[in-house]
DRENPAVO-45811 format. One line per 4 residues: number of its first residue (from 1); their letters; for each residue x, y, z of C-alpha. Coordinates in steps of 0.1 Angstrom, whole numbers, plus 2048, in hexadecimal, padded with zeros to 3 digits. Example, Ala and Ser with C-alpha at 12.3 -4.5 7.8 and 13.67 -1.06 7.14 Angstrom:
REM residues 2
1) AS) 87B/7D3/84E | 889/7F5/847;
***
This chain:
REM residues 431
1) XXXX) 34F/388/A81 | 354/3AB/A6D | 335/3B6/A58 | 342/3AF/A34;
5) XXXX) 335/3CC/A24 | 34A/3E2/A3B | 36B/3EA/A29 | 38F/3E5/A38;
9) XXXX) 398/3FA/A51 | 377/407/A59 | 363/404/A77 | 33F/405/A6B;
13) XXXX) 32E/409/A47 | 33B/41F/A33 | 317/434/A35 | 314/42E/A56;
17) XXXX) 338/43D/A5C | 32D/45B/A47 | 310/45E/A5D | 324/45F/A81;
21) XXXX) 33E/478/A6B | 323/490/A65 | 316/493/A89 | 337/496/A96;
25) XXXX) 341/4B0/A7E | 320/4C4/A7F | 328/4C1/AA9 | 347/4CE/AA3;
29) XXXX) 33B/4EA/A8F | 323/4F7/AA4 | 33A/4F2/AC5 | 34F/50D/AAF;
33) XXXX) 330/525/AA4 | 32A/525/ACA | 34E/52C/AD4 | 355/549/ABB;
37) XXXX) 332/556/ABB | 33F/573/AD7 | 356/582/AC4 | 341/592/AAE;
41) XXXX) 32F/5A2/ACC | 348/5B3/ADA | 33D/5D6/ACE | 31D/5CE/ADD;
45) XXXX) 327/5C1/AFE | 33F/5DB/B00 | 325/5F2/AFD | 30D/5E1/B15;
49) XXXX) 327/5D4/B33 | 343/5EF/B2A | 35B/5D9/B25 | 383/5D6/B1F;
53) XXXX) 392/5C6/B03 | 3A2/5B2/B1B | 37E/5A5/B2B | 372/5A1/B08;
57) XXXX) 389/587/B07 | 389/574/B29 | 364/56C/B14 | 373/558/AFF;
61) XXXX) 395/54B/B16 | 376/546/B2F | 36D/525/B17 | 392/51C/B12;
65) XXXX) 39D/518/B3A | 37E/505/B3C | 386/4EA/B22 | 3AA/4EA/B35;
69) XXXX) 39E/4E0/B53 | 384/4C8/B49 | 38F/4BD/B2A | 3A8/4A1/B3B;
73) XXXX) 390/492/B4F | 375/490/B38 | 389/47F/B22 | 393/461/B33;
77) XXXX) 368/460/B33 | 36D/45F/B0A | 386/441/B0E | 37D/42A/B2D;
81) XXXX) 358/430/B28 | 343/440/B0C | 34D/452/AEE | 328/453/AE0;
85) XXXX) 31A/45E/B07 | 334/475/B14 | 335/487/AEE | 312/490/AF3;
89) XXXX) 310/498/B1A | 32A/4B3/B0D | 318/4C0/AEF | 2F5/4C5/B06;
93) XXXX) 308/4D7/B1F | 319/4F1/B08 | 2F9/4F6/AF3 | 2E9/503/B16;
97) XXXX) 306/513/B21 | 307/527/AFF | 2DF/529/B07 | 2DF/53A/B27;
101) XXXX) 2FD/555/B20 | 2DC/566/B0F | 2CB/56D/B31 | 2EB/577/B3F;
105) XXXX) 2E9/59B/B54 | 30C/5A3/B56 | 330/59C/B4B | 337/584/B6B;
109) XXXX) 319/56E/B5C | 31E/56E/B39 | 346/565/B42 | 335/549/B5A;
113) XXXX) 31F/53E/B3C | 33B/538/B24 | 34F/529/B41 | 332/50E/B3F;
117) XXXX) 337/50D/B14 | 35C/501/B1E | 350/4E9/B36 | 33A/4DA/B1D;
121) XXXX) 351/4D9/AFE | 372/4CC/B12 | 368/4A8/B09 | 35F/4B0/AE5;
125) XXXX) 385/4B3/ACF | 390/494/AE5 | 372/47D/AE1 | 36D/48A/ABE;
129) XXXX) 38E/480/AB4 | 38E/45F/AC4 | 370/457/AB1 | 37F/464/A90;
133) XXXX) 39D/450/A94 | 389/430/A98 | 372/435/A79 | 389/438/A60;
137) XXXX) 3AB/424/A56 | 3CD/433/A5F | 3D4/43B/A3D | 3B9/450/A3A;
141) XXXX) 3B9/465/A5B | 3CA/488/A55 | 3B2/489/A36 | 394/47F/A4C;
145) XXXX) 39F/493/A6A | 3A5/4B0/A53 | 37F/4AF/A42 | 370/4B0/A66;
149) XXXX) 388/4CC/A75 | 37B/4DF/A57 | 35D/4E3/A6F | 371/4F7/A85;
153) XXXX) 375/513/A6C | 353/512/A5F | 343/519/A7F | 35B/531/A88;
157) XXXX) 354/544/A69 | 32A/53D/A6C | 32F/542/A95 | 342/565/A8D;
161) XXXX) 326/570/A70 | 30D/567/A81 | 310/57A/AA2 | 319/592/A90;
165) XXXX) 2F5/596/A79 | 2DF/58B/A94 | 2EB/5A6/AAE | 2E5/5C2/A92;
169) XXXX) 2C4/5B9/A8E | 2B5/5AC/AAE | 2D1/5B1/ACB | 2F1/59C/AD8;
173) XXXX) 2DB/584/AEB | 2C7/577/AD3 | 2E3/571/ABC | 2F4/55D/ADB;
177) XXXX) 2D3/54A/ADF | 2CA/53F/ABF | 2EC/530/AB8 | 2EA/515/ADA;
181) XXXX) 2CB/505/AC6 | 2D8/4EE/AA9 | 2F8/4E1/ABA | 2DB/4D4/ADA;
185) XXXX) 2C8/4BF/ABD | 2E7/4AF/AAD | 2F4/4A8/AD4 | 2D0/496/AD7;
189) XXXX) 2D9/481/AB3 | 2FA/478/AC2 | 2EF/464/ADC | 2E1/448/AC9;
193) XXXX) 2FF/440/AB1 | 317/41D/AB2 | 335/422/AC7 | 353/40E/ACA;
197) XXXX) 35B/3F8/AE6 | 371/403/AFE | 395/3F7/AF8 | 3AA/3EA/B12;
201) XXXX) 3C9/3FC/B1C | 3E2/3DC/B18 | 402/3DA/B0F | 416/3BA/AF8;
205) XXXX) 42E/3AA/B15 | 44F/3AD/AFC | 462/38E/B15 | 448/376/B0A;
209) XXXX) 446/364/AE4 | 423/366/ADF | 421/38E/AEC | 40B/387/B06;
213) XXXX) 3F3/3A5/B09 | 3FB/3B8/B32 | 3E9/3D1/B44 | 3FC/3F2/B3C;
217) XXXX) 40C/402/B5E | 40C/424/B65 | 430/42A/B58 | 424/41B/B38;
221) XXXX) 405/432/B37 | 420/456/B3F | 435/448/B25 | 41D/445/B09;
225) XXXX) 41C/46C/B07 | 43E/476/B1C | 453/45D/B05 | 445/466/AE4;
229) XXXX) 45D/487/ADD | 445/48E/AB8 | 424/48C/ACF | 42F/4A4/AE9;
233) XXXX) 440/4BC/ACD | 420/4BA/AB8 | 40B/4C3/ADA | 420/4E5/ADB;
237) XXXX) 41D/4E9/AB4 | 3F6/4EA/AB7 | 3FA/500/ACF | 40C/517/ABF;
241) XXXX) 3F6/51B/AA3 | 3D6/51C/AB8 | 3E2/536/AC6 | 3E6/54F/AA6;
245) XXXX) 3BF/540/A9C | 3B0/545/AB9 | 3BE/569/AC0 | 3B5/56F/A96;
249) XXXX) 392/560/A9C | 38B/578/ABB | 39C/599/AAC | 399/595/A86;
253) XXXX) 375/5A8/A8A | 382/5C2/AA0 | 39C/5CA/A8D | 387/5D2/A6C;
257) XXXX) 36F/5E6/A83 | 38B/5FB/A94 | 3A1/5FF/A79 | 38D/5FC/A59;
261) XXXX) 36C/60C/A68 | 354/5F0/A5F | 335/5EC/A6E | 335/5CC/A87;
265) XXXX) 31C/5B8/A6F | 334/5BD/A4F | 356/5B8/A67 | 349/598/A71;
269) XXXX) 33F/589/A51 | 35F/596/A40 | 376/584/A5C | 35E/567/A5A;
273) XXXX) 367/566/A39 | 38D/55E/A42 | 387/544/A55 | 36E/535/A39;
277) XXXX) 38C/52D/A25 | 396/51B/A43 | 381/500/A37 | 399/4FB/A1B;
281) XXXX) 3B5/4F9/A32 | 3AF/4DE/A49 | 3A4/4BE/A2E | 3C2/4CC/A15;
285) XXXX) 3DC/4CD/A32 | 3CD/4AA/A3D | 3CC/49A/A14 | 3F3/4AE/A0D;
289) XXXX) 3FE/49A/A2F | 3EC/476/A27 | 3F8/474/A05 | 41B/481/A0E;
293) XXXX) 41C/469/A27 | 41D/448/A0B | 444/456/A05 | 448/46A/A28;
297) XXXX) 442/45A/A49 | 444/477/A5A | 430/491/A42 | 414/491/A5C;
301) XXXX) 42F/4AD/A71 | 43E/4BC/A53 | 41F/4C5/A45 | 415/4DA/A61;
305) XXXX) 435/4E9/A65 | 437/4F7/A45 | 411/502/A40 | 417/513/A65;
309) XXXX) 43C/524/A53 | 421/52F/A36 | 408/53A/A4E | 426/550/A5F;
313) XXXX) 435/561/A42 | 40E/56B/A38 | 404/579/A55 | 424/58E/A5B;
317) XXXX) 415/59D/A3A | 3F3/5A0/A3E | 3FC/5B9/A60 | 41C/5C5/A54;
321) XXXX) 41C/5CF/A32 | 3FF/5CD/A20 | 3DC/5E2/A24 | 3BE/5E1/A14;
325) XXXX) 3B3/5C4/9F9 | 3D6/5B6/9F5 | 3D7/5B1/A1C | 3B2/5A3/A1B;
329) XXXX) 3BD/58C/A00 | 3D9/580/A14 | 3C7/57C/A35 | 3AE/563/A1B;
333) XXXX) 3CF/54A/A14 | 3D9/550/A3D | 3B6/540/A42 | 3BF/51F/A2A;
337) XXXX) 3E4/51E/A37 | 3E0/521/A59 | 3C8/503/A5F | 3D6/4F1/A49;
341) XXXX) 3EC/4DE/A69 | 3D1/4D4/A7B | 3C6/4AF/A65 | 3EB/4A3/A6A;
345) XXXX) 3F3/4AC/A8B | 3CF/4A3/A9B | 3DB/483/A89 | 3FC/47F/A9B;
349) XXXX) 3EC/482/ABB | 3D9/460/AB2 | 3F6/451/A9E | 40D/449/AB7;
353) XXXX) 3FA/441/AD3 | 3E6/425/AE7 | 3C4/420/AD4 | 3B8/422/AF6;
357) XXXX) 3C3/441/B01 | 3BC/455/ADE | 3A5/46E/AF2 | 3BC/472/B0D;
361) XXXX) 3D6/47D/AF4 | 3C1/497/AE2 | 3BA/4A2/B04 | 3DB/4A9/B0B;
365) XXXX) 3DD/4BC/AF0 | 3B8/4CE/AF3 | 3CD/4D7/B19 | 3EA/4E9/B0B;
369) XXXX) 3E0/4FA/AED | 3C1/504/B03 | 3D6/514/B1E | 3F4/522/B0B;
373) XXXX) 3E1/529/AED | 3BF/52E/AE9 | 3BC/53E/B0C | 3D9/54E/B10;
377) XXXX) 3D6/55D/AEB | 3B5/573/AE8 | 3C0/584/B09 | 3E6/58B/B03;
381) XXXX) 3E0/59C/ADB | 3C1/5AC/AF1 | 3DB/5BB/B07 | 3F2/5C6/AED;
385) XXXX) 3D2/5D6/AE2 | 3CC/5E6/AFF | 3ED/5F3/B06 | 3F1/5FF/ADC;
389) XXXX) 3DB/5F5/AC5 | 3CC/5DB/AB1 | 3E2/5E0/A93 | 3F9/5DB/AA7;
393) XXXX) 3F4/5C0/ABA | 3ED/5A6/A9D | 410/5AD/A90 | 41C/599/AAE;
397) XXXX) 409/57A/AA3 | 422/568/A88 | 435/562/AA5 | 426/547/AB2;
401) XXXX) 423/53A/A90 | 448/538/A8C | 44A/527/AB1 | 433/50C/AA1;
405) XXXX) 446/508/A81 | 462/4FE/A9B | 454/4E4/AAE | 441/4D1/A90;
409) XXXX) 463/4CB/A82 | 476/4BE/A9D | 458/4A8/AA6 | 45B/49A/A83;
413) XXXX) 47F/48D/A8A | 46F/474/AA3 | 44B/46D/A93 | 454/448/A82;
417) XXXX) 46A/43E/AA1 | 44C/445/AB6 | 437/435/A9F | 445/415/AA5;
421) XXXX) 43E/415/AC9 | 41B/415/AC2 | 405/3F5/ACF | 3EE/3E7/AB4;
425) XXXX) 3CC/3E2/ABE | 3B0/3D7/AAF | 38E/3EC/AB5 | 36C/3DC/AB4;
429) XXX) 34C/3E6/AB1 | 33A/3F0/AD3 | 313/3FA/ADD;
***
């Protein structure tokens, strides 16, 4: 029988919910300030290894075609085993990874070291999101989703800073070192919360009257994502957009030391800066998307597509048109507007899918957006940069925004249709 002081919809107390929330958005905060922490580093691994612009960014694609290999199977971990375990197996291996790229000689084992981050944070959005999911009632999802992806900004911006200060006063290593520590004790915190139990992936027999609950084949398994048309258009959606913030997150610094002549310390805190108002992005996108929802069905697609239109038309003038404080000013609202998708369509990826196969959805997505986007980003504007210049190069990033505005639209057309498919489960408390 359900604990009568835990409210409807929830899975646990309402301050024992808050307490899982806050360990899983500090993890995802710090799985960020180790992610980003490189970028700010450039100059000085540049200066130490000679690098390219193009190598400076295989460091940070080097994370991204890690979490696409492994992210997949690590996930069915999250749903046919553990949340609770395989969450913090992950977070102790990227902590060390992120560790030992400080006593790294050379660029082959610093790229091998944050090969290693990638391995450890490929379970992370995909368990993370499962957990999130279960927490909280449907109704209150994008908003929920959109306060803990607000981590994602935050430790860009705090992994960017930083690197940034550190390496001007004590060297690039240190800064990389230092950084690995608090994500390892909140990994160690992790292990000892409540999960949920694992949830059986079983289908109602339609032919029968009372629904009799059958093992779901394998055709029923490929058509939980390949016959959900909103799912798979919201997979290329995210991608879309990761791919602008990822390449924006790697380059913003560079760009403000190249073309502004800043100092690395001040060009890192003033692009961390942008991504800082990130934080207002993600829980608005996900509280605009909830609330439009009670009169929209489908606002958790149309929110994102027009944010990602905004997002577009602001960047186009940020790189384009405008210089000095009105382009800085600009670049502020890109850093609300562009996150603002994430909430909604994190949410769609656990909306219309089997409760127990919520991780193995994210993961798709975590796949895609990792290997067209966040990999493929950095290293394409880095070879624009190479072949131009930096200036340059950034203009060609409201182009993927508008590719994004695309498919969140036409997956919004299907959203309530493939809502209805969904199988309604009920999810119990676990060890």
């Amino acid at each position: 029988m359900k604990n009568k002081s835990i409210k409807p919809g929830y899975l646990f107390t309402t301050g024992y919910t808050n307490y899982i929330f806050i360990l899983l958005f500090l993890l995802y905060m710090f799985d960020y300030v180790d992610r980003t922490v490189i970028s700010s580093l450039f100059p000085f691994l540049k200066a130490d290894y000679n690098l390219t612009d193009t190598q400076c960014a295989m460091l940070i694609s080097a994370v991204y075609w890690s979490i696409v290999i492994f992210t997949f199977p690590v996930s069915v971990l999250v749903d046919r085993w553990s949340r609770r375990k395989t969450i913090g197996f992950m977070a102790v291996l990227w902590s060390l990874a992120t560790a030992a790229g400080a006593f790294t000689k050379s660029f082959r084992q610093l790229f091998t070291a944050r090969t290693f981050i990638g391995v450890g944070e490929a379970g992370y959005a995909p368990g993370g999101s499962a957990m999130m999911s279960a927490l909280y009632p449907v109704e209150k999802r994008s908003w929920m989703m959109g306060l803990w992806n607000a981590s994602i900004p935050l430790g860009s911006a705090l992994g960017v800073a930083l690197g940034g200060v550190i390496a001007s006063h004590w060297g690039w290593r240190h800064a990389v070192g230092i950084v690995a520590i608090p994500g390892f004790i909140v990994a160690i915190l992790f292990f000892f919360v409540k999960d949920y139990k694992t949830i059986g992936l079983e289908k109602s027999e339609q032919k029968t009257a009372d629904h009799k609950k059958v093992k779901m084949s394998v055709m029923d398994l490929v058509k939980e994502f390949l016959g959900k048309p909103s799912l798979i258009f919201t997979y290329f959606g995210i991608t879309g957009v990761v791919f602008t913030t990822t390449s924006l997150l790697t380059w913003l610094p560079t760009y403000f030391h190249r073309v502004q002549g800043m100092a690395e310390g001040p060009a890192g805190i003033k692009s961390s800066a942008v991504m800082l108002f990130a934080i207002v992005g993600a829980p608005l996108g996900g509280y605009i998307a909830d609330r439009w929802r009670k009169k929209r069905i489908n606002a958790r697609l149309l929110v994102p597509a027009l944010t990602s239109l905004l997002s577009a038309i602001l960047m186009f003038l940020a790189f384009s048109v405008f210089v000095g404080q009105t382009q800085y000013l600009i670049l502020l609202s890109v850093g609300i507007s562009v996150t603002a998708f994430i909430a909604a369509a994190a949410a769609v990826t656990q909306d219309v899918v089997h409760a127990g196969l919520r991780a193995i959805s994210y993961a798709i997505a975590v796949v895609i957006q990792n290997l067209l986007g966040a990999s493929l980003g950095p290293i394409v504007i880095g070879r624009i940069s190479d072949a131009t210049n930096i200036q340059t190069a950034l203009t060609f990033l409201p182009i993927a925004l508008l590719v994004a505005t695309a498919c969140f639209f036409a997956g919004s057309f299907y959203y309530e249709k493939d809502l209805k498919k969904v199988e309604k489960v009920t999810i119990e408390i676990g060890e």
